[in-house]
C-alpha positions, 0 to 999 in steps of 0.5 A: 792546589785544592780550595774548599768550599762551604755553606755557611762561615762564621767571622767573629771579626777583630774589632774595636768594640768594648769587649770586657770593659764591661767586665774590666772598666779599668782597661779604658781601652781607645783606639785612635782613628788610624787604628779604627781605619785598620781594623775595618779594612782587616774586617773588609779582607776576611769578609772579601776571603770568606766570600770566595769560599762561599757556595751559592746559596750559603749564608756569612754570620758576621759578628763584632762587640763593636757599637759603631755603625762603620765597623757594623751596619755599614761595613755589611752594605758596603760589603753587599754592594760590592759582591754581586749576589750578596744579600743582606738576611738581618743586622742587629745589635744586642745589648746587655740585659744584665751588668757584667755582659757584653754587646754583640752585632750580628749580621746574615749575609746570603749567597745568592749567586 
């Protein structure tokens, strides 16, 4: 069995942001607090996946269009103090500047061993 490995990965991580409500108001999407609890422990898995595959030295973009800190800010914390090495580049969130456009939180996570 082979594995591979990379500089840099990308995770668009499912989660429970609005996504098009800005677009489709009439979804009036909701999760319940087992649903919410399930999408960050999926989050948590594809992070801990990428990590492993990970060279030093390279960086995990992570992305949601959620809005709340557990599935962003402290999703990469708790996720930096659990991997040796891990250290957190930038975290931020964009808001809309026009009607119509979604949010986005984007975090750089480095490698360094």
């Amino acid at each position: 069995l082979r594995f591979l490995f990379f500089d840099a990965g990308f995770v668009d991580a499912p989660c429970s942001g609005p996504g098009p409500l800005a677009r489709k108001p009439e979804l009036n999407f909701r999760l319940s607090p087992e649903q919410l609890k399930a999408v960050s422990t999926v989050q948590k898995a594809i992070l801990d996946s990428i990590w492993h595959s990970l060279l030093p030295g390279g960086l995990v973009f992570y992305s949601t269009c959620a809005l709340d800190s557990p599935e962003n800010e402290l999703q990469i914390r708790r996720f930096a103090s659990l991997h040796t090495g891990a250290s957190i580049e930038s975290m931020r969130t964009y808001f809309p500047d026009s009607p119509g456009q979604d949010s986005l939180f984007l975090a750089v996570v480095r490698k360094d061993t």
